[in-house]
Steps between C-alpha positions, in 0.01 A plus 500: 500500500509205247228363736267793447565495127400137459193563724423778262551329179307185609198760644514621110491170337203445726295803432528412136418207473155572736501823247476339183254213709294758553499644141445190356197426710358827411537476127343161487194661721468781293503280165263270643265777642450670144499186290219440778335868387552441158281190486244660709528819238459255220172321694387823573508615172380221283166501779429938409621495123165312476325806671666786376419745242361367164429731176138542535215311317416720201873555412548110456212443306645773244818293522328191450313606178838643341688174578270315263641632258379671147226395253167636409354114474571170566362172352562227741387089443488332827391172609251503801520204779198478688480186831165421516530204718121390440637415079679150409811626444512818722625757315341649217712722213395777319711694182459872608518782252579817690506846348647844664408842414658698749402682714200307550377319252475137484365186367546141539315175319483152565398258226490167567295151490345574892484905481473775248553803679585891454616751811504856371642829746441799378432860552133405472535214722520166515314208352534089515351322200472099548415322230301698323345687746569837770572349826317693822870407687703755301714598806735204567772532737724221320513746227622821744889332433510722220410822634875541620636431136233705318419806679852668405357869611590543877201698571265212335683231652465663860110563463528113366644382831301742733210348365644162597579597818835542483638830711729655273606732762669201701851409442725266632820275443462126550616168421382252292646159370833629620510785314429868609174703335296789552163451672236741353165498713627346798752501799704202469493204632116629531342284196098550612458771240537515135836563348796553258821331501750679300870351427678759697737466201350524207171697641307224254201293691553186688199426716135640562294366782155599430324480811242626716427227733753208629273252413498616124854589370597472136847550462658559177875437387714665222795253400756508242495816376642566133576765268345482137610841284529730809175374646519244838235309604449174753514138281383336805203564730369334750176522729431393816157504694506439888857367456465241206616569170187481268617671138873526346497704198796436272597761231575354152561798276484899488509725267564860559242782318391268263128674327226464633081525332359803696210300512590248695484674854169658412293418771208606354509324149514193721225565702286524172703201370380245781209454676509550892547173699146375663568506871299170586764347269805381583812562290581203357875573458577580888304183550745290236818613680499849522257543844763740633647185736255287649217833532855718741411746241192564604529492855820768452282739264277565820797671616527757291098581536 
């Protein structure tokens, strides 16, 4: 009898022991397995948040214009770097007067030993005066940067981009610089159309790649953005063509709704003000530093014909 009762109490131990063996096992398997699922999960997830469900294209745009904040006008000074690698030095600089009446109003002048020269936007149009004289290149893609801070009207900024290509209808979330933004106008990674890069954030502009062929890409960077009496805008800009950075643009000053002469954007008193460039002649300031980067600007304007 003692026997049996030691053979039964050493049979316990026994089944225990394998018992608790076999729990053990299992709980490490388990806790493996879903440590396992949850880095799959995590892969899994950081490959569709990419893909998934964006606020559409319109509704951004909105956003965008309201995150730059409030102001009837603006009155920025700027100074222009332009690489022209055919000049001594390489790099010509320009002090830029910029003025903002939004939603769509805008003018900006250049005065300087090499170029005298006045860009005006307006509901009548647009017009280039260089020195002296109404340039036949009025449309100038270099100067399209500031359709995203002027055109504060979602409507007018939309017909702006749709003329540029851009599909406003297109949406997307994507990466760039290590930092997550909205992609207006294309899928992303897809950058072979134009489009908007908006600071997921702060909804405020960080990239536009204006583009309509691969071989003829001018991309356009918004950096440093500031805040000046409830009114933000980009102190640094920079512009690459094809991949190499030819213009920086470095804010100096702004003033926000400062007044303005009406006349000043009148396109028409300047038309009767100037005489209209000869097109056998060549203008004189592109040619002294301002030729729009070694003639790129010419060869991108065909784009948009």
């Amino acid at each position: 009898m003692r026997y049996c009762r030691g053979v039964l109490q050493r049979s316990r131990v026994k089944i225990s022991k394998k018992a608790v063996a076999v729990y053990v096992g299992m709980h490490y398997f388990l806790k493996k397995s879903w440590a396992v699922f949850f880095c799959f999960a995590i892969l899994a997830f950081g490959h569709t948040a990419l893909n998934a469900y964006v606020l559409p294209g319109p509704y951004l745009l909105d956003q965008m214009t309201q995150h730059l904040g409030s102001g009837d006008r603006l009155l920025v000074t700027q100074k222009l770097l332009v690489y022209d690698n055919d000049s001594e030095t390489g790099l010509a600089e320009f002090n830029e007067t910029l003025k903002f009446v939004f939603p769509g109003t805008f003018r900006s002048d250049i005065d300087s030993k090499k170029i005298q020269r006045i860009h005006v936007l307006s509901k009548d149009g647009v017009i280039t005066v260089v020195d002296g004289k109404i340039s036949d290149e009025s449309d100038n893609p270099y100067d399209r940067y500031t359709d995203l801070l002027l055109f504060r009207s979602n409507n007018s900024l939309q017909k702006q981009l749709l003329d540029l290509g851009v599909n406003v209808q297109i949406s997307s979330l994507g990466r760039f610089q290590d930092k997550m933004a909205y992609v207006v106008g294309a899928q992303y990674p897809n950058e072979d159309t134009p489009q908007v890069w908006l600071d997921k954030n702060t909804f405020r502009p960080i990239r536009w790649i204006m583009t309509r062929r691969p071989t003829q890409r001018l991309e356009v960077l918004y950096r440093n953005w500031q805040e000046s009496n409830h009114a933000w805008y980009p102190m640094h800009i920079e512009f690459f063509f094809n991949g190499s950075l030819v213009r920086e643009i470095y804010a100096q000053d702004i003033k926000v709704n400062p007044s303005f002469p009406a006349d000043i954007f009148d396109i028409q008193q300047l038309k009767s003000q100037y005489p209209q460039q000869a097109l056998s002649e060549p203008e004189k300031g592109a040619k002294e530093g301002m030729d729009e980067v070694q003639k790129t600007i010419e060869e991108f304007k065909k784009i948009y014909k």
